[in-house]
RODO-2510 file (C-alpha; in nm, 4 decimals, decimal comma):
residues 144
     n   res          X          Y          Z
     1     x     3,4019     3,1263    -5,7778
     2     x     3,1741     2,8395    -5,8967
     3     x     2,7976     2,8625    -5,8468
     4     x     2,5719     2,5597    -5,7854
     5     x     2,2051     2,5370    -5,7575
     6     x     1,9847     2,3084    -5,5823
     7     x     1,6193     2,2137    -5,5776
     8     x     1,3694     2,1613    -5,2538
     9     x     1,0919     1,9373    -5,3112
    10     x     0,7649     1,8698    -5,0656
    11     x     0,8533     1,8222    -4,7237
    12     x     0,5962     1,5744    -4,5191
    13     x     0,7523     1,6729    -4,1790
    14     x     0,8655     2,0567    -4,1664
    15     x     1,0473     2,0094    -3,8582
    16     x     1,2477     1,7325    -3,9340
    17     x     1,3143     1,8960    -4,3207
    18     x     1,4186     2,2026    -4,1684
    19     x     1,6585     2,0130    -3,9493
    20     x     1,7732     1,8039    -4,2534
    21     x     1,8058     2,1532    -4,4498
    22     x     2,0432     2,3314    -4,1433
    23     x     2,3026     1,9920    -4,1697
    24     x     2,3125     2,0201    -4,5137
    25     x     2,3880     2,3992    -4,5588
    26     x     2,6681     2,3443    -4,2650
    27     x     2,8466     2,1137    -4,5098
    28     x     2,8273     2,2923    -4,8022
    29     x     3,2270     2,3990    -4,9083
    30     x     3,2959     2,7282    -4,8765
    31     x     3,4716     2,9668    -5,1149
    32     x     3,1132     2,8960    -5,3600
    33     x     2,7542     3,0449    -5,4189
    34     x     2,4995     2,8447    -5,3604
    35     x     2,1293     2,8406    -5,4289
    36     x     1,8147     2,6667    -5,3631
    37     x     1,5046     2,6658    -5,6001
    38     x     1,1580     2,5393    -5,3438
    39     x     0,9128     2,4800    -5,5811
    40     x     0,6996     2,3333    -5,3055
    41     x     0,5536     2,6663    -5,1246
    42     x     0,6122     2,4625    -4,7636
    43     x     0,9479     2,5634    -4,7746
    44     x     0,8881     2,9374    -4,7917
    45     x     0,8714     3,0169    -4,4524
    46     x     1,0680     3,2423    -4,2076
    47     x     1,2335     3,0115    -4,0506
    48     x     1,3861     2,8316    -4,3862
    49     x     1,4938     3,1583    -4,4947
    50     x     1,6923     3,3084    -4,1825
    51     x     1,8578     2,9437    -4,2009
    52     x     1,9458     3,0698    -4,5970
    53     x     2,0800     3,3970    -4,4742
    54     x     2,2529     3,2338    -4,1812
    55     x     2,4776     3,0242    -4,4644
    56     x     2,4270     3,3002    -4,7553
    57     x     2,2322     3,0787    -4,9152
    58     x     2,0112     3,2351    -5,1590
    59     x     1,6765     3,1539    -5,2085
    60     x     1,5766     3,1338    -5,5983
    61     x     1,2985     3,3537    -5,6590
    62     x     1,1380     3,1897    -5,9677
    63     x     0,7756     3,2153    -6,1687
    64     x     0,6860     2,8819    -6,3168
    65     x     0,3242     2,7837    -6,4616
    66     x     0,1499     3,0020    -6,3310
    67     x     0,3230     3,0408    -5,9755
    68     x     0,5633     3,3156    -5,7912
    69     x     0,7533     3,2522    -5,5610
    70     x     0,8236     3,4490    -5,2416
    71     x     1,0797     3,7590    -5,3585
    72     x     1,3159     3,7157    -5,0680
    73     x     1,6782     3,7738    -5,0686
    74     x     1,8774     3,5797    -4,8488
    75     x     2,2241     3,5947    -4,9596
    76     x     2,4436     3,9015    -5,0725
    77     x     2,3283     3,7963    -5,4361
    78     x     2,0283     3,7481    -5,5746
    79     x     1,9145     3,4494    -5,8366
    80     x     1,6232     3,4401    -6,0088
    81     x     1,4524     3,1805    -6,2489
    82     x     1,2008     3,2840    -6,5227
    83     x     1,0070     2,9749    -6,6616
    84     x     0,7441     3,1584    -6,8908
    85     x     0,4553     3,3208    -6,7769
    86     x     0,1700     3,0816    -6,8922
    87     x     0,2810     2,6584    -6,8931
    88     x     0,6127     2,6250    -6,7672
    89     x     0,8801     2,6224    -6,9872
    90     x     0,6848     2,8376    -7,2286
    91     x     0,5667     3,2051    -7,3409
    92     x     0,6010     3,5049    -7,4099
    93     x     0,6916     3,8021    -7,1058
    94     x     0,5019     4,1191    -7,1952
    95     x     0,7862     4,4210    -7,1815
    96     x     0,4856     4,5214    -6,8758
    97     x     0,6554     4,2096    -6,7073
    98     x     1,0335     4,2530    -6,7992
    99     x     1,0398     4,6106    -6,6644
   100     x     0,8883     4,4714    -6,3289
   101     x     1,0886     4,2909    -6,3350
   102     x     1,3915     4,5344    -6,4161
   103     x     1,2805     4,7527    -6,1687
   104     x     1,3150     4,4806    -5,8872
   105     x     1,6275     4,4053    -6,0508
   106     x     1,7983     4,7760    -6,0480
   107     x     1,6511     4,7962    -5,6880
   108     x     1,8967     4,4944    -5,5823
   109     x     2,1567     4,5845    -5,7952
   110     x     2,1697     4,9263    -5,6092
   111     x     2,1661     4,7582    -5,2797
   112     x     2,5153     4,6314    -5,4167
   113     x     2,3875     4,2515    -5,4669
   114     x     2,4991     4,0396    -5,7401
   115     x     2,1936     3,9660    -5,9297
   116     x     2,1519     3,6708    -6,1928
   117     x     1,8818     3,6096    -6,4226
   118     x     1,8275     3,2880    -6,6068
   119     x     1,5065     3,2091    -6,8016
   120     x     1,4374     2,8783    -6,9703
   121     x     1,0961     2,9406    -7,1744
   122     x     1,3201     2,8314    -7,4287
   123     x     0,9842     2,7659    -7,7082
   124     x     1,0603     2,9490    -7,9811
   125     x     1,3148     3,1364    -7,8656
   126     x     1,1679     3,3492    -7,6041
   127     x     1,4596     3,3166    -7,3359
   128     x     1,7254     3,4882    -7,5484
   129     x     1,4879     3,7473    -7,6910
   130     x     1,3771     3,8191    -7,3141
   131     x     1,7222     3,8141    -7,1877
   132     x     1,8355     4,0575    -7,4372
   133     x     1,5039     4,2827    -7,3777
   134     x     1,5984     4,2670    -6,9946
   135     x     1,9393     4,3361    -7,0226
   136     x     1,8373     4,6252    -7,2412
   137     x     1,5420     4,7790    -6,9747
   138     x     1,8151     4,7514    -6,7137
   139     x     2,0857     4,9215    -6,9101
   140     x     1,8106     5,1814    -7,0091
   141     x     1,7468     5,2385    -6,6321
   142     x     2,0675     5,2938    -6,5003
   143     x     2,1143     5,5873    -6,7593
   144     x     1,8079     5,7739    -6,6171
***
């Protein structure tokens, strides 16, 4: 089962984007995951996100420059996006951060929900060391 991830920009005219958004989740192929990454905070409303759960759709939950998004679930997996918690694309998570962030994680694991992480504060390195540091909190968690 493929996975494939879109991206919502602004919207000017809510009603008509949410109309545009409802066709284009209807055609989506099934037998796939999808997901959809609003950076614009427009989007995240309750009506975009019962149209998400409607197609199992997930919403990306993502922190980028400065920013979190809402930390909805719409789908029966979860998908989140870790861009570095100063500039985007950049820095270093505290392990304060990561096991927030593992205990959100463990949380939707338990509510028998894929879950996928992906980070991209790729400077220096930081998105395999926090990957590895995640995976580890996680594992560390489920043993207690």
């Amino acid at each position: 089962m493929g996975q494939a991830e879109f991206a919502g920009g602004r919207s000017t005219c809510p009603t008509r984007a949410s109309a545009h958004l409802k066709t284009f989740l209807r055609a989506l192929p099934a037998g796939r995951r999808y997901n959809i990454e609003f950076r614009d905070q427009s989007w995240q409303t309750g009506r975009v996100f019962d149209f998400l759960r409607q197609y199992n759709v997930a919403f990306c939950i993502y922190e980028l420059g400065g920013i979190r998004s809402a930390l909805e679930v719409t789908a029966d997996f979860v998908y989140v996006r870790l861009h570095g918690p100063g500039n985007k694309y950049e820095g270093d998570y505290s392990i304060t951060t990561l096991k927030s962030w593992a205990t959100r994680l463990e949380r939707w694991i338990k509510s028998h929900r894929g879950v996928y992480v992906y980070f991209d504060n790729d400077q220096a390195g930081y998105a395999v060391k926090h990957a590895q540091e995640l995976k580890n909190l996680i594992a560390c968690e489920a043993k207690e």
